[in-house]
C-alpha positions in Angstrom: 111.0 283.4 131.4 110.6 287.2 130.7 107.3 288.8 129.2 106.4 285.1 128.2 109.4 284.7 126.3 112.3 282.3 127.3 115.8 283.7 128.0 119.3 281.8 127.3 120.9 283.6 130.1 124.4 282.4 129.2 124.2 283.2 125.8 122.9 287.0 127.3 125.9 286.6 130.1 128.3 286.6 126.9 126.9 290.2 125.9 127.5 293.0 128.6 125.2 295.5 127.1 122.2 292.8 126.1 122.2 291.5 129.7 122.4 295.9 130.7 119.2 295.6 128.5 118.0 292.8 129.8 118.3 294.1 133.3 116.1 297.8 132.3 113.7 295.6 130.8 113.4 293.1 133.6 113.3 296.2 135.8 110.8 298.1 134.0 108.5 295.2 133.5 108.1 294.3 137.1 107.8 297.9 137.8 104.4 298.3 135.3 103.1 295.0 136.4 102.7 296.9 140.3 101.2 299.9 138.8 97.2 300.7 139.1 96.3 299.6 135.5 97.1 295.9 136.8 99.5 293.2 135.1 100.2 295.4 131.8 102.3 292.3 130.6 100.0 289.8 130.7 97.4 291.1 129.2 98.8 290.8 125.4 100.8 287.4 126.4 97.0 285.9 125.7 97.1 287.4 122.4 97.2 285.2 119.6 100.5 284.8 118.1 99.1 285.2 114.5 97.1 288.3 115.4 100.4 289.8 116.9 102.0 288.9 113.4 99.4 290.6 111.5 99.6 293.7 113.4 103.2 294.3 113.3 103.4 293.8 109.3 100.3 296.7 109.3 102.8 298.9 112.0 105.6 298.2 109.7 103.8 299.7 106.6 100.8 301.7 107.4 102.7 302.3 111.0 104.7 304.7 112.7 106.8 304.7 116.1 107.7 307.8 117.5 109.7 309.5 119.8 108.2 313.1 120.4 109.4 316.2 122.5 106.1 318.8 123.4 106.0 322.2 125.1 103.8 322.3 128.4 102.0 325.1 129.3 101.9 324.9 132.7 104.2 323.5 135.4 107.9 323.1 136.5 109.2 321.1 133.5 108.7 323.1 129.8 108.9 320.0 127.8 107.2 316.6 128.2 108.6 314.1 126.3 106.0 311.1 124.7 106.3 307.7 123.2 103.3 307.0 120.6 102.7 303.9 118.1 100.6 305.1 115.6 98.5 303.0 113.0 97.0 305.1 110.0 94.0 303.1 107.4 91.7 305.7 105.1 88.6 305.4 107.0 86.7 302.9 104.8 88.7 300.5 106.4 87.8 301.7 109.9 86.5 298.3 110.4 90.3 296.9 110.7 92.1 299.8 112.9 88.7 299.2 115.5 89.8 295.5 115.3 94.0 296.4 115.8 92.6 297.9 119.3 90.4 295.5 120.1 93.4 292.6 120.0 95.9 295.5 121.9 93.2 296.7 124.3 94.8 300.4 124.1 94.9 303.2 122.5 92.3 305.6 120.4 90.9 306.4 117.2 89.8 309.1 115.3 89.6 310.6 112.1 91.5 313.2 110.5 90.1 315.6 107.6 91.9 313.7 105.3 89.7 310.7 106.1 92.5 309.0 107.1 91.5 307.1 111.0 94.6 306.6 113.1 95.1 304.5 116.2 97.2 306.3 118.7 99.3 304.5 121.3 101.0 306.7 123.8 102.4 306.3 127.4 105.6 305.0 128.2 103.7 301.4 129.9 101.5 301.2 126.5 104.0 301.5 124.1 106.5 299.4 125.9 104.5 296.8 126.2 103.0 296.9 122.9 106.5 297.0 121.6 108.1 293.7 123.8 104.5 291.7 121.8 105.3 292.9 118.6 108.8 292.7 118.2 109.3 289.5 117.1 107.3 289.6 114.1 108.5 293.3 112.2 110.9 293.2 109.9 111.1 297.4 108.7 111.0 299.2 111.5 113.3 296.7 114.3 115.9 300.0 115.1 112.7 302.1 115.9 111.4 299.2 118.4 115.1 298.3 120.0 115.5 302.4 120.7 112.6 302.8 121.9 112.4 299.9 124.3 116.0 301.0 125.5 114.9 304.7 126.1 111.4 304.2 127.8 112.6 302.6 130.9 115.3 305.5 130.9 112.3 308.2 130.6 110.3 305.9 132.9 113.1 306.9 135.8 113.7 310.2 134.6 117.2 309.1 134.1 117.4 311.8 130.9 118.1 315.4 130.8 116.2 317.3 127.9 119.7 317.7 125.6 120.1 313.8 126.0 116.2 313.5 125.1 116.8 315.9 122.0 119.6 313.7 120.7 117.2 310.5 120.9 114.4 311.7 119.7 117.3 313.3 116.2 118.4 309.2 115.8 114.8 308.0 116.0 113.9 310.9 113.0 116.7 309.4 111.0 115.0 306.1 111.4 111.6 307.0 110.2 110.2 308.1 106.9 108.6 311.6 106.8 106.3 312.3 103.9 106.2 316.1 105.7 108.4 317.5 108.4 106.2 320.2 109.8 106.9 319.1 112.9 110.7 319.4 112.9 112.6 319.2 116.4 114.1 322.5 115.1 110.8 324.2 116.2 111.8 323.1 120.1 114.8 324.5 121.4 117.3 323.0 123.5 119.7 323.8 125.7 121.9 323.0 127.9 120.5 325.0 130.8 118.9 322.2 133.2 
């Protein structure tokens, strides 16, 4: 059993790359559950299932996943890479995106001056996890979620260079739906310098 899911193993064993992915996810999951914030995994398994389903048909269409690349201002690295689920509702409907992070037990709210409230998931343990519960129920946006949940135990280890990153973070654009590109990865250069 993984993440409270059952595994066919043999039916994985007959797939080199699903039982790779099976392997970073296996990893990665026993590597969160030792971290400070406790057993990350376990705390959605309690979830109810139909709560979970409800949630990922709001993600896939008042939702977004994303892949993002940010300058730093200070420190060695230049660029800081993040994973964010976000959850948009105009904010007479507040009331629902409270109850979304209430069931997830993560992220934060706020809202913009378009009186639109977003729920913002970020962190590479958060949205991982977030991503393994809801998974099973999307239907839109399943080549966001399998990306993502192949590249964040690969960020997790810093197992990327940035020109790798930059190439990600291109496929996971051409996944998602932009009603304004004004933040364009054209706007952060990369090179091959590392």
């Amino acid at each position: 059993m993984l993440l409270g899911r059952e595994i066919d193993l043999d039916n994985l064993a007959k797939n080199g790359e699903a039982l790779l992915t099976l392997g970073l996810v296996w990893f990665y999951a026993k590597s969160i559950t030792k971290k400070s914030m406790g057993n990350t995994v376990g705390r959605l398994s309690k979830a109810n299932p139909l709560d979970l389903a409800y949630i990922a048909g709001f993600l896939d269409g008042d939702g977004s996943i994303m892949l993002q690349m940010h300058r730093r201002k200070a420190g060695e690295e230049t660029f800081r890479v993040k994973t964010v689920i976000c959850f948009y509702q105009d904010s007479r409907h507040i009331d629902k995106i409270k109850w979304i992070k209430e069931v997830l037990d993560c992220g934060y709210i706020y809202t913009r001056r378009d009186h639109i409230s977003e729920l913002r998931i970020e962190g590479f343990q958060r949205v991982f996890e977030v991503l393994v519960n809801l998974k099973p129920y999307l239907r839109f946006k399943k080549k966001q979620v399998n990306l993502m949940l192949k590249i964040i135990p690969k960020l997790q280890q810093k197992m990327l260079f940035k020109q790798n990153t930059a190439i990600w973070i291109k496929k996971m654009q051409s996944y998602n739906y932009f009603s304004s590109q004004r933040n364009a990865l054209e706007d952060v250069p990369v090179t091959t310098d590392i």
